[in-house]
N, C-alpha and C positions, 0 to 999 in steps of 0.2 A: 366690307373689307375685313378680313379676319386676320390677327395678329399670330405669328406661332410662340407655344408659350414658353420656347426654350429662348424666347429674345437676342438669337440669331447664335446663340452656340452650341456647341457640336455636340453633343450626351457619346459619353465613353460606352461601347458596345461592350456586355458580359454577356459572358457565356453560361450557360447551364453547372458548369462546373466551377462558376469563380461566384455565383448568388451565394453561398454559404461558407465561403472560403474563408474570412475574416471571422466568424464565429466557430470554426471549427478547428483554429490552431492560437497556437500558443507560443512565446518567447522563450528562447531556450532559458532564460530565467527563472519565468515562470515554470516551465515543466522542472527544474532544479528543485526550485522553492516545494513545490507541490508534492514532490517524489519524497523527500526529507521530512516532509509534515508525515506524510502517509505512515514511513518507516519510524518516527518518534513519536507515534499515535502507540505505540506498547508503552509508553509510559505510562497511558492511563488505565493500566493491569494496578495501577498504584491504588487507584479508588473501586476498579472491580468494571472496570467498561473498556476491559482490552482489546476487541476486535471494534468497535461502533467509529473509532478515529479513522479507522483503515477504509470500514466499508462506505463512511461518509465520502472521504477524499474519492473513493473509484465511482460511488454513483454520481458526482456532481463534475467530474471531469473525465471519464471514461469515453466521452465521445470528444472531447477537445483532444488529446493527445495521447498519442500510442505507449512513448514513454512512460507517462504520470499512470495511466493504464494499465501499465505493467508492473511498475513499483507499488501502487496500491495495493492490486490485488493481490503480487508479492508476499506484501507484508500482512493482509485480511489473512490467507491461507497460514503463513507463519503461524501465526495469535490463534488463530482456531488447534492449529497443530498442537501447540502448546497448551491449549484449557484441555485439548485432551488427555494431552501427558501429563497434566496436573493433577486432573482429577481422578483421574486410572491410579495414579502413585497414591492419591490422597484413598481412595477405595481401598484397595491393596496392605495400605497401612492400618485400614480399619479391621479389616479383617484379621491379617496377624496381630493386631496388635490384642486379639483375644488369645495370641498364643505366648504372650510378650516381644518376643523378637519385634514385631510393628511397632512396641514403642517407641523405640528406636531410629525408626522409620522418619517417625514427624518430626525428629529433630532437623532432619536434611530435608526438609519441603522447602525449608523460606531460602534456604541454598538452591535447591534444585530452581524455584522460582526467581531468580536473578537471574540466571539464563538467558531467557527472552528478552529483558531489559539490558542487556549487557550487550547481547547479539544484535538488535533492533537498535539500539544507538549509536554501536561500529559499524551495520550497513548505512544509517543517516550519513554518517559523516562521509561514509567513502563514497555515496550518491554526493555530499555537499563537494567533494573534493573531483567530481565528472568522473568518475569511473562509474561504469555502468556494474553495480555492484549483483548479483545473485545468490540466493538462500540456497541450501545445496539440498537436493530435490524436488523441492517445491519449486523453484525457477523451470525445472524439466517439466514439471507436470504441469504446469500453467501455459509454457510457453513452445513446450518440446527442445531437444537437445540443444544447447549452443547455438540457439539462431539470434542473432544482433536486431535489436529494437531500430 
């Protein structure tokens, strides 16, 4: 005589599409929380590891939520954007500044560099505040025109 080993109750039937459902989403909290890390990861332009906050946050939740997914990479593209404009300005200034006019130049770097930090913690907030905030091109190009997350 054989026992069944569900001891006479009923096991919830899933479906092929609900096996991975619970590890694949996120509380609108947490996608909140996660989007605003992403976007205040340019802070750490402060120590010189400007993009690594950004592209942590999208490789570790890129497949949990669409949102956080978008804000991260958002912000990754941002940061990259920026070290190029930094460094292009910072070339630039080396160069004239063999003609003096560059010297010039480097006095407006550590200005020019608040920028991203200034930009990058008015998107945080207005992600912490639910508006679904966008970088103005960089949103286009990552996501294409005006399409809603």
């Amino acid at each position: 005589m054989q026992q069944d080993p569900n001891l006479g109750s009923e096991r919830e039937r899933v479906s092929g599409d609900q096996v991975g459902a619970s590890a694949g989403t996120m509380s609108a909290q947490d996608e909140r929380t996660w989007s605003v890390i992403a976007h205040l990861s340019v802070l750490l332009e402060l120590v010189g590891l400007m993009p690594f906050g950004a592209l942590l946050v999208w490789l570790l939740y890129k497949d949990r939520s669409r949102k956080v997914r978008f804000h991260a990479l958002q912000a990754l593209w941002y940061q990259i954007a920026w070290i190029v404009i930094l460094v292009a300005y910072s070339l630039v200034s080396a160069v004239l500044s063999l003609i003096i006019i560059g010297i010039f130049m480097f006095f407006l770097l550590p200005i020019l560099a608040l920028i991203p930090l200034i930009h990058g913690c008015y998107a945080a907030y207005k992600v912490n505040q639910g508006v679904e905030y966008r970088y103005p091109y960089i949103a286009d190009l990552i996501e294409g025109p005006r399409r809603v997350v």
